[in-house]
C-alpha positions as a Markdown table, in Angstrom:
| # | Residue | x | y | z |
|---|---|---|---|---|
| 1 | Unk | 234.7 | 234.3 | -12.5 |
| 2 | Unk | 230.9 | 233.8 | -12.5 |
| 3 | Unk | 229.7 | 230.3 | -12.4 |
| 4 | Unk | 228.4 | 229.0 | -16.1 |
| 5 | Unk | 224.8 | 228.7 | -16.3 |
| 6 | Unk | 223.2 | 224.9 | -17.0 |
| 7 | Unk | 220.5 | 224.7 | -19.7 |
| 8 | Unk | 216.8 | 224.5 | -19.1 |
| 9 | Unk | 216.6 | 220.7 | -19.9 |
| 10 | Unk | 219.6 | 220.0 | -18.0 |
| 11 | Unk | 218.3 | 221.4 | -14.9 |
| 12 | Unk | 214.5 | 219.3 | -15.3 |
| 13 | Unk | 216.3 | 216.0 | -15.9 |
| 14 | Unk | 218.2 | 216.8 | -12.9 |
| 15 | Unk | 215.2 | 218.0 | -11.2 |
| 16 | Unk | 217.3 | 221.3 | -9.6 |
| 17 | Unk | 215.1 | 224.6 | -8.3 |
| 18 | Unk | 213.5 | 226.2 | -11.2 |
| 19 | Unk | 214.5 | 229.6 | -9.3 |
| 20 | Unk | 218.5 | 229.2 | -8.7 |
| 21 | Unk | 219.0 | 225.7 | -10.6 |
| 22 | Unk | 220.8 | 224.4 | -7.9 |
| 23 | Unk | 219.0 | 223.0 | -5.0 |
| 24 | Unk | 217.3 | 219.4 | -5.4 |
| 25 | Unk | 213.8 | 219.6 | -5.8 |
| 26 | Unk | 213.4 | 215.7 | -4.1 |
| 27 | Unk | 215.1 | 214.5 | -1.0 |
| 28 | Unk | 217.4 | 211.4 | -1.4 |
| 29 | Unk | 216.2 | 208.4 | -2.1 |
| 30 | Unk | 216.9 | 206.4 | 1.0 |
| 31 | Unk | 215.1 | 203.1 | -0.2 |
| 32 | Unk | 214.4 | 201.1 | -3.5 |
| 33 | Unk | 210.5 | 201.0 | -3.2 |
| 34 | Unk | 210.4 | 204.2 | -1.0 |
| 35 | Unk | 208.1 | 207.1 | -2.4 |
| 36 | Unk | 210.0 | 209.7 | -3.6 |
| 37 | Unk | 209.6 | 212.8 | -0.6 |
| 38 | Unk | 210.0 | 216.7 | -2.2 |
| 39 | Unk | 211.5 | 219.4 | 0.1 |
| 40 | Unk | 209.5 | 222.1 | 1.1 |
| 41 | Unk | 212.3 | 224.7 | 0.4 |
| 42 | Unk | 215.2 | 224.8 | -2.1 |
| 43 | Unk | 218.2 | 224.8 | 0.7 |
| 44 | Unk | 220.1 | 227.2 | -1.6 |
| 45 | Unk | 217.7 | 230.1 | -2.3 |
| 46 | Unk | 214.4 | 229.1 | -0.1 |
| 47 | Unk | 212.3 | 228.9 | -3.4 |
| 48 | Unk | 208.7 | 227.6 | -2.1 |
| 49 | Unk | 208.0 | 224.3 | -4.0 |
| 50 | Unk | 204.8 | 222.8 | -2.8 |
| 51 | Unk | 202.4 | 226.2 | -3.3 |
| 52 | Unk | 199.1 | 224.9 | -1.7 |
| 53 | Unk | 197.0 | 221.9 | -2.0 |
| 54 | Unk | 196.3 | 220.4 | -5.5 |
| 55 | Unk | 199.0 | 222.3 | -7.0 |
| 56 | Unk | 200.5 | 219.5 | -8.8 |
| 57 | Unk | 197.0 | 217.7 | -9.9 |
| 58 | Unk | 198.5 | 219.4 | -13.7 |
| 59 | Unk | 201.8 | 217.8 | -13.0 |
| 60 | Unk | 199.3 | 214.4 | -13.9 |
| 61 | Unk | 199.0 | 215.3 | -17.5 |
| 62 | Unk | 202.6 | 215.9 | -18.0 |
| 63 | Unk | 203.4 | 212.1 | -16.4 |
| 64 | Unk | 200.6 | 210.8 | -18.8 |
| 65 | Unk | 202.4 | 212.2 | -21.6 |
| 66 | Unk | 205.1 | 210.5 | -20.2 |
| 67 | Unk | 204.2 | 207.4 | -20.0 |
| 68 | Unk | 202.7 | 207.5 | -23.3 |
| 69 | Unk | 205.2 | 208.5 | -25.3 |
| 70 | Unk | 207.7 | 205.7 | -23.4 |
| 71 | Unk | 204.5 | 203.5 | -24.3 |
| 72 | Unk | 204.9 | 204.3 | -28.2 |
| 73 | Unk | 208.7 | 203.7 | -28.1 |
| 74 | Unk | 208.5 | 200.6 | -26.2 |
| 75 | Unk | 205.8 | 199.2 | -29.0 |
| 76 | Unk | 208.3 | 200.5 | -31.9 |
| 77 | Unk | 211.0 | 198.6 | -31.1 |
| 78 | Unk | 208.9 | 195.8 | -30.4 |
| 79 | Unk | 207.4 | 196.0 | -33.9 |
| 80 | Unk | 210.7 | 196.8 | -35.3 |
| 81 | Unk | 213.2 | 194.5 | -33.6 |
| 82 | Unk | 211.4 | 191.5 | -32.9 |
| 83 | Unk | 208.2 | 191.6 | -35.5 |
| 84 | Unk | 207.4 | 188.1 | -34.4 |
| 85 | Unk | 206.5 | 188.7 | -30.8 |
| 86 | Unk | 202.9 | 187.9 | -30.2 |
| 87 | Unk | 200.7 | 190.4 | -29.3 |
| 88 | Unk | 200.2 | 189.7 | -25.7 |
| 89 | Unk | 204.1 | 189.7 | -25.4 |
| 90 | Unk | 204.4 | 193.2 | -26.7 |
| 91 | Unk | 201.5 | 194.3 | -24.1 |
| 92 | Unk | 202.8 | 193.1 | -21.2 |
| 93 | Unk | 206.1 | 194.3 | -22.5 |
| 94 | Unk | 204.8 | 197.9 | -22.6 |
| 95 | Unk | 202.9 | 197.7 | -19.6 |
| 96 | Unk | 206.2 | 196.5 | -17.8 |
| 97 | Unk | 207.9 | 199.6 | -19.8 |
| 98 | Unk | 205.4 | 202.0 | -18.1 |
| 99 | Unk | 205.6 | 200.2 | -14.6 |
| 100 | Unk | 209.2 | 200.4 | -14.8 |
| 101 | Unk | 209.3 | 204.3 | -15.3 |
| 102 | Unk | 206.3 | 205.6 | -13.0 |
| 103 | Unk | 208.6 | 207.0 | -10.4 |
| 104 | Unk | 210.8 | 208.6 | -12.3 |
| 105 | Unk | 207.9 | 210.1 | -14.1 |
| 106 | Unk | 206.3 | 211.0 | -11.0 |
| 107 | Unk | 209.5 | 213.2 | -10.0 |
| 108 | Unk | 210.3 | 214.2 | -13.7 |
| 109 | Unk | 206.7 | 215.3 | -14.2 |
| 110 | Unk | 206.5 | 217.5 | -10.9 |
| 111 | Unk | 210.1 | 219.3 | -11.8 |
| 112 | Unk | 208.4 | 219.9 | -15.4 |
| 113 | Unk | 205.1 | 221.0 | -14.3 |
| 114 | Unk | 206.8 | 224.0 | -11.8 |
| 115 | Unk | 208.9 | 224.5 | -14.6 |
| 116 | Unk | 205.9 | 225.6 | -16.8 |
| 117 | Unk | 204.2 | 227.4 | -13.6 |
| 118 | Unk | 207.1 | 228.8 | -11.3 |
| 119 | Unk | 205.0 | 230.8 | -9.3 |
């Protein structure tokens, strides 16, 4: 019986092979504050990730839109669940939001962007 197929958004927030959907499109993390390391190759069907230099300067708008948008939510339910937080609270609050998500928007915004532009 044939294997069932994962769905689109599945397979980003997993970050697997836009090609096959299985292999990982990062190596493992092997440290907290380690940078996270992409393969060259999907192991399963040798799908080329890294194209040529500057391929992923796109891949920077999708992580801005990102961090944005966690930006928003983080302000809303500071404006919503604690409406007496001073000001400077709420931005250091966001700002720790955004800090706080960078890598995984740096690995969720590469898996997107060859998503968009497989080849």
């Amino acid at each position: 019986m044939e294997k069932k197929k994962k769905s689109l958004a599945y397979r980003i927030i997993t970050e697997k092979c836009p090609h096959c959907g299985q292999g990982a499109i990062f190596e493992k993390r092997r440290g907290l504050f380690r940078f996270p390391e992409m393969k060259e190759r999907c192991e399963i069907c040798g799908y080329l990730y890294n194209r040529e230099p500057g391929y992923f300067l796109g891949a920077m708008y999708v992580s801005y839109g990102l961090a944005v948008l966690e930006a928003l939510l983080a302000f809303l339910a500071c404006y919503f669940f604690f409406p007496g937080l001073p000001t400077l609270a709420v931005c250091f609050i966001i700002v720790g939001v955004i800090v706080l998500f960078s890598i995984r928007n740096f690995r969720l915004s590469r898996a997107v962007y060859m998503y968009i532009f497989p080849n």
